[in-house]
C-alpha positions as CSV (number, residue, x, y, z in Angstrom):
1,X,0.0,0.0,0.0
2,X,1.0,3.6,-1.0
3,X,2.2,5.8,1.8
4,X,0.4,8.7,1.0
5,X,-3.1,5.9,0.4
6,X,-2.2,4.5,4.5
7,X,-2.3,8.2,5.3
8,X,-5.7,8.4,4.2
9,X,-7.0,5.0,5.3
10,X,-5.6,5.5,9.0
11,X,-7.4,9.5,8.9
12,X,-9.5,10.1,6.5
13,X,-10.3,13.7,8.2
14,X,-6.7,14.8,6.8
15,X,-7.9,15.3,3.0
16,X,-8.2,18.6,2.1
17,X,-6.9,19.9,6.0
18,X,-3.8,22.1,6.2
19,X,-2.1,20.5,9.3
20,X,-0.2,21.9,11.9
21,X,3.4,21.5,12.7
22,X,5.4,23.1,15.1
23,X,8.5,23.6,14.9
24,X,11.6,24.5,17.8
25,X,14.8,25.4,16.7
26,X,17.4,23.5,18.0
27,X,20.8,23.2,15.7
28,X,21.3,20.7,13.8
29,X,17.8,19.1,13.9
30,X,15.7,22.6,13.1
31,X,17.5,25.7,12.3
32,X,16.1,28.9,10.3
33,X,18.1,30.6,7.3
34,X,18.9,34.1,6.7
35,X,15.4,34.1,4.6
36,X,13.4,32.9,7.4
37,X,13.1,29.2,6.1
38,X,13.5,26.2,8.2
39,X,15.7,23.2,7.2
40,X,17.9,20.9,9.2
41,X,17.8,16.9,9.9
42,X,14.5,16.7,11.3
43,X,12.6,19.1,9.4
44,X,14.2,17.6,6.1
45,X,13.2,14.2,7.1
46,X,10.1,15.9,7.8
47,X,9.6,17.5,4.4
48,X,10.2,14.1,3.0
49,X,7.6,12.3,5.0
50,X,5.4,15.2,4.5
51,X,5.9,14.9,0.8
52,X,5.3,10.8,0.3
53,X,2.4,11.2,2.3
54,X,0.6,14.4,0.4
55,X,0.6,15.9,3.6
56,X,-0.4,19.8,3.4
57,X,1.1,21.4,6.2
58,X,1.8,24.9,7.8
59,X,4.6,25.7,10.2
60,X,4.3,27.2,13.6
61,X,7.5,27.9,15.7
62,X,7.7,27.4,19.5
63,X,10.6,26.9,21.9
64,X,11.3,24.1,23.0
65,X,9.1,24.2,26.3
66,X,5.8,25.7,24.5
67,X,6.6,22.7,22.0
68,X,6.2,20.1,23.7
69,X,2.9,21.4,25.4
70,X,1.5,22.3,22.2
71,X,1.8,18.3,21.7
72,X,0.2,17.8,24.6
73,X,-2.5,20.1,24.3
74,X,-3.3,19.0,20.4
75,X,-2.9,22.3,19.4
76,X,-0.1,21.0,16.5
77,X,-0.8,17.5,14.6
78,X,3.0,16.8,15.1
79,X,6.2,18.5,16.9
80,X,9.4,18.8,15.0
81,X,12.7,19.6,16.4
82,X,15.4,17.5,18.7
83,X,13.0,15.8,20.6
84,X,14.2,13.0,23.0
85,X,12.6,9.8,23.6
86,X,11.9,9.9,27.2
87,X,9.7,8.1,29.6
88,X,8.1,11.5,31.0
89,X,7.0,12.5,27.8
90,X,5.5,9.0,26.3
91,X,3.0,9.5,29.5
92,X,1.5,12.7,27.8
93,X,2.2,12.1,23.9
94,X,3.2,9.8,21.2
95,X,6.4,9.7,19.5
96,X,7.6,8.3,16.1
97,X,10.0,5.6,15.6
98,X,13.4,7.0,16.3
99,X,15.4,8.5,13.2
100,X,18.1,8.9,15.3
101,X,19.9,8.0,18.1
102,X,23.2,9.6,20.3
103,X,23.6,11.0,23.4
104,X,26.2,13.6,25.5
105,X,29.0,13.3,23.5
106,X,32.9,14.5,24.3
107,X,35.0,17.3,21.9
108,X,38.4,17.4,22.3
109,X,41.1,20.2,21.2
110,X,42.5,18.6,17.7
111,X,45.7,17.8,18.1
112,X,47.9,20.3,16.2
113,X,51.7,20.3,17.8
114,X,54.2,17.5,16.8
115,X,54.7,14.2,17.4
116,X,57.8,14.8,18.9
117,X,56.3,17.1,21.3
118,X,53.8,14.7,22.3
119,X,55.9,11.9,22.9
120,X,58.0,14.3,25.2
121,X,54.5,15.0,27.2
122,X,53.9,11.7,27.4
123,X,57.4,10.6,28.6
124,X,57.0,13.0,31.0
125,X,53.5,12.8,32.3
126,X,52.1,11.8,35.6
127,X,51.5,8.4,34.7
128,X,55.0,7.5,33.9
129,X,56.8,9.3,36.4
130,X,54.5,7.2,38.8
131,X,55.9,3.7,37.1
132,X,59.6,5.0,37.0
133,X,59.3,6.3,40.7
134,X,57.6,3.0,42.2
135,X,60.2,1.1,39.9
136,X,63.2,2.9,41.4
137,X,61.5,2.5,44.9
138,X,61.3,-1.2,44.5
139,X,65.0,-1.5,43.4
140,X,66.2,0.1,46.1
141,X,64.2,-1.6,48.7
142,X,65.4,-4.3,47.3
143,X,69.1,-3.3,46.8
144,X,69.4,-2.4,50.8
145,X,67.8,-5.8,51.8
146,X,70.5,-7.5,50.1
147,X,73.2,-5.1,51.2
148,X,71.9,-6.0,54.8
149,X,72.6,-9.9,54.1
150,X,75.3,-9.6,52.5
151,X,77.7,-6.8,54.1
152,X,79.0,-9.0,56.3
153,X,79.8,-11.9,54.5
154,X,80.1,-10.9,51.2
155,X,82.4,-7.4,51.2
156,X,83.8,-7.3,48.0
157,X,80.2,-6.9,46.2
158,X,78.3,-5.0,48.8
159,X,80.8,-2.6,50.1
160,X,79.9,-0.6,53.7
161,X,78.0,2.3,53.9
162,X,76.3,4.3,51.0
163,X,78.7,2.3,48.4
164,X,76.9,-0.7,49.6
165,X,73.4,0.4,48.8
166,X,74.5,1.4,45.5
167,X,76.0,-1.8,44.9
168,X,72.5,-3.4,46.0
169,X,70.5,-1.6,43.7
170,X,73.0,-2.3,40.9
171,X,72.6,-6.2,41.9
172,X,68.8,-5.7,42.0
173,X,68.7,-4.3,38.7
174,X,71.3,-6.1,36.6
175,X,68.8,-9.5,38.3
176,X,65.3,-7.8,37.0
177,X,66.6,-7.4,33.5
178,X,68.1,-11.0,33.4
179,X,71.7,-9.4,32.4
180,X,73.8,-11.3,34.7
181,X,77.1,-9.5,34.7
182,X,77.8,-11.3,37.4
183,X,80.2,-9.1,39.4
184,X,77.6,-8.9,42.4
185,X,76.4,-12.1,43.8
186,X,74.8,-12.9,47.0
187,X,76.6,-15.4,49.1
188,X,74.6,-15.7,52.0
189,X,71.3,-18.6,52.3
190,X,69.5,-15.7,52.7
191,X,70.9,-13.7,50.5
192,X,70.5,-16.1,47.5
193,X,66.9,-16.9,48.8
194,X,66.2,-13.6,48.0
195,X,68.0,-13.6,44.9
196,X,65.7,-16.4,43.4
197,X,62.6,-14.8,45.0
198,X,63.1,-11.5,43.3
199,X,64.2,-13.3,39.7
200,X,60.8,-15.0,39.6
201,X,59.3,-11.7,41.3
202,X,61.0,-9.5,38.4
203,X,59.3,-11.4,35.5
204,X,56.1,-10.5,36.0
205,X,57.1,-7.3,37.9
206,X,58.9,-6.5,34.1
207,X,56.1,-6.9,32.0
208,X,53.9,-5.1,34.1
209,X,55.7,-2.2,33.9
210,X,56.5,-2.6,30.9
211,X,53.1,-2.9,29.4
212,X,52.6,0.4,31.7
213,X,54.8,1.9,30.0
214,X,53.4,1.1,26.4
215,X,49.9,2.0,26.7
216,X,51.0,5.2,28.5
217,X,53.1,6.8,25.5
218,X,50.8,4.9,22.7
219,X,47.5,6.3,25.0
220,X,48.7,9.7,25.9
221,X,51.3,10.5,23.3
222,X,48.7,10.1,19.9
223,X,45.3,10.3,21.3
224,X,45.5,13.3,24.1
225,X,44.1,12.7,27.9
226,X,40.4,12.2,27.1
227,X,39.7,8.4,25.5
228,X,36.0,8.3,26.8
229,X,33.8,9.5,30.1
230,X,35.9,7.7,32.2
231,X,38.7,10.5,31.7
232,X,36.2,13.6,32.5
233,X,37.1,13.6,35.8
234,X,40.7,13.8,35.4
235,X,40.8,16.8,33.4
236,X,38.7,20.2,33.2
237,X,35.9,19.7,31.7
238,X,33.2,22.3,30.2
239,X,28.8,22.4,29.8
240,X,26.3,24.2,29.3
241,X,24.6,25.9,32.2
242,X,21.3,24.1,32.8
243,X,22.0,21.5,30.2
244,X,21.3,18.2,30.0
245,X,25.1,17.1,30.1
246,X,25.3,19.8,33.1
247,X,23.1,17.6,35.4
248,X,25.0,13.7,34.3
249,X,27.8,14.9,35.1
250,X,27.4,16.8,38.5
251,X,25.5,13.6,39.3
252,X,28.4,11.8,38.2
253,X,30.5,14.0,40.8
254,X,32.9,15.2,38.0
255,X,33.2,19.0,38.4
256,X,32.4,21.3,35.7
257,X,32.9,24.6,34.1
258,X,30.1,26.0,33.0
259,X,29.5,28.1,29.5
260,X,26.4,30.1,28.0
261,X,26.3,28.5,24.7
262,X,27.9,25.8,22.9
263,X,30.3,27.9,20.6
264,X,31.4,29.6,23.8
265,X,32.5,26.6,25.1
266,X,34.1,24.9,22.2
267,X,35.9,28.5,21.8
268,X,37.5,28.1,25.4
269,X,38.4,24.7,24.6
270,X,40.2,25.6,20.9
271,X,41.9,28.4,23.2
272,X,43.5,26.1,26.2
273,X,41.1,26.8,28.9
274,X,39.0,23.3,28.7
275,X,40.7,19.4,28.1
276,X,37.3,18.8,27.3
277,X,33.9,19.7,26.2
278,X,30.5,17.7,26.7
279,X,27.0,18.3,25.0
280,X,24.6,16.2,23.0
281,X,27.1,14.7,20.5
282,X,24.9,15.4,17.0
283,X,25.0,18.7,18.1
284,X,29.0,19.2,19.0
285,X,29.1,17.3,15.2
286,X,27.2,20.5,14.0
287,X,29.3,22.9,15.7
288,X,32.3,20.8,14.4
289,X,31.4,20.7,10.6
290,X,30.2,24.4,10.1
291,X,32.0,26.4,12.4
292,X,35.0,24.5,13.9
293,X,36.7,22.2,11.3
294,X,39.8,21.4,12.2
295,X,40.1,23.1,15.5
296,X,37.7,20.2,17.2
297,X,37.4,16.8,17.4
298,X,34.4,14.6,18.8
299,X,35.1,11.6,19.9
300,X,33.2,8.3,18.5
301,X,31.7,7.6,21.9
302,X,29.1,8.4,23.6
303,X,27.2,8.0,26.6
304,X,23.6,8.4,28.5
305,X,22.0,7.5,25.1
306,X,18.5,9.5,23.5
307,X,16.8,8.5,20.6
308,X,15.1,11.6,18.9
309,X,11.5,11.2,16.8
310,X,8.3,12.9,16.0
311,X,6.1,13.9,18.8
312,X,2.4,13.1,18.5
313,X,-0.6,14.3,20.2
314,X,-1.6,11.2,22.3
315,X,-3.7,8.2,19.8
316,X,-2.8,10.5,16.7
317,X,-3.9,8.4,14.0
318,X,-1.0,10.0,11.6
319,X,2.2,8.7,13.6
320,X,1.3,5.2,11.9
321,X,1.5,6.6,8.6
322,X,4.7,8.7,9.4
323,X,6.4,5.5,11.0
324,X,6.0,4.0,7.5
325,X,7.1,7.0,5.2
326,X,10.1,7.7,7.6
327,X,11.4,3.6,7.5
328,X,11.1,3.3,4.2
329,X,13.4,6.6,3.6
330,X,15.7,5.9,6.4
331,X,15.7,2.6,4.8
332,X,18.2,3.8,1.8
333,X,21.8,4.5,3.2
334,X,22.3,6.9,0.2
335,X,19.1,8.9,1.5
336,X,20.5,8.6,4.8
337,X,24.1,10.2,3.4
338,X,22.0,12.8,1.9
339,X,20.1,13.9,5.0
340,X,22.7,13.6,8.1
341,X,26.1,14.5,6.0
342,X,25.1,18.3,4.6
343,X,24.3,18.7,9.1
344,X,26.9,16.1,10.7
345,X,29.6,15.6,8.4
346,X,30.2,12.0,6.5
347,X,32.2,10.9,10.0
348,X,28.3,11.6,12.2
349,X,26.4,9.0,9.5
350,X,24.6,6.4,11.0
């Protein structure tokens, strides 16, 4: 059956009417041109729908708030913008199939100095000064229990005094990395217990620190700090005032700077103030595609996941016919190219 012929079956009250829509504007989903006309993914998809169903319609533009009652109320036969899926609002209206799903999504500085200069951070950072610091506390706990054994008995290869510690740690080391010089050896029961304790010890102690040491410089050195919403708080992160991503994250107990708008807090981030920035992640695609290109990135992750639809009055006979126009576009991945890239960029397709 013909889209446009469900439309009719399911309400046959909509021939000849001039719906309602109503619109909010909300970047990327609804925005408004210089001329006053309203494009963006939702309304697009919209226009489609509208289209295959021989829908006559008239636009009507709320925020977001008056929206969402106008739903409610009936006053608009559907409400377009970047409405979320949410339990509260299923209990007083009827959404659409979902025609897209994300959630609060992470923007990083790009990377822009050299690799060089990154490895040098990394080689330098917190995390492996920790492993080189408990590594050199280890050898030397080590080095001045066998120079206690051994000072005695043994005073050719652990010398008195301060000389004697340093020829521990030398033994202790040379043993970890399996060298064997040989020109400090323990000659003591105890001494040689130890020895064959701490070569067994230092195998697994070695690739430990080791493997450390790897995921440290590959980690830090090409990716920067932030991997995922794990690292937020580690490093100073930025939201909206009374956003969405504001409240997970004070909930979360990560602390948070907070910004008016989204371009003023990807501009603090591109200028060194943030590590990272957190909003709904089709949105930070937006901002990255038309106005920061090159100066942001957004990570692939995200995290407290939304699907966004169509809002219904609640029982509206339409939403069926709209669930089956929408599929059948969101059906054709070149469509779907067509409608998310021109908003998103090709990296934000789903």
């Amino acid at each position: 059956m013909a889209a446009h012929a469900l439309a009719a079956e399911l309400d046959a009250s909509l021939a000849g009417r001039t719906l309602l829509v109503g619109v909010a504007v909300a970047p990327p989903f609804v925005e408004q041109d210089a001329n006053g006309s309203y494009q963006g993914l939702a309304y697009d998809l919209w226009e489609d729908v509208a289209h295959d169903l021989g829908i006559q319609y008239k636009v009507v533009e709320y925020d977001m708030e008056g929206l969402l009652n106008a739903v409610h109320l009936g006053k608009v036969a559907v409400g377009v913008s970047a409405l979320g899926l949410t339990a509260e609002r299923e209990t007083v209206m009827d959404f659409s199939q979902a025609f897209y799903y994300s959630g609060l999504g992470i923007a990083v500085a790009a990377q822009t100095e050299s690799i060089v200069a990154r490895v040098l951070d990394a080689v330098f950072s917190q995390r492996v000064l920790f492993y080189v610091g408990s590594l050199m506390a280890l050898l030397l706990v080590v080095g001045v229990l066998v120079w206690a054994l051994e000072r005695r008995r043994n005073p050719e290869h652990f010398r008195p005094g301060r000389s004697g510690i340093g020829d521990g740690m030398w033994w202790s080391a040379v043993t970890m990395t399996s060298v064997g010089y040989g020109d400090a050896t323990p000659k003591t029961l105890l001494g040689r217990v130890l020895g064959i304790v701490w070569m067994f010890a230092s195998v697994a102690l070695l690739a430990s620190f080791t493997a450390g040491i790897t995921s440290s410089l590959t980690l830090d050195s090409l990716a920067g700090r932030v991997h995922g919403p794990d690292d937020l708080h580690l490093v100073r992160t930025g939201v909206v005032a009374d956003s969405a991503a504001e409240e997970e994250l004070v909930d979360s107990h990560i602390g948070v700077r907070r910004y008016a708008t989204v371009e003023a807090g990807l501009a603090a981030l591109v200028g060194g103030e943030l590590d990272a920035f957190v909003h709904d992640q089709p949105i930070l695609q937006y901002y990255q595609h038309r106005g920061f290109t090159g100066d942001v990135r957004v990570l692939p992750v995200f995290f407290d996941p939304q699907l966004y639809g169509f809002a219904f009055p609640r029982g509206a006979l339409l939403r069926k016919a709209v669930n089956v126009a929408m599929l059948r576009r969101l059906a054709d991945s070149d469509y779907r190219a067509q409608l998310y890239g021109p908003y998103l960029g090709k990296n934000a397709i789903k």
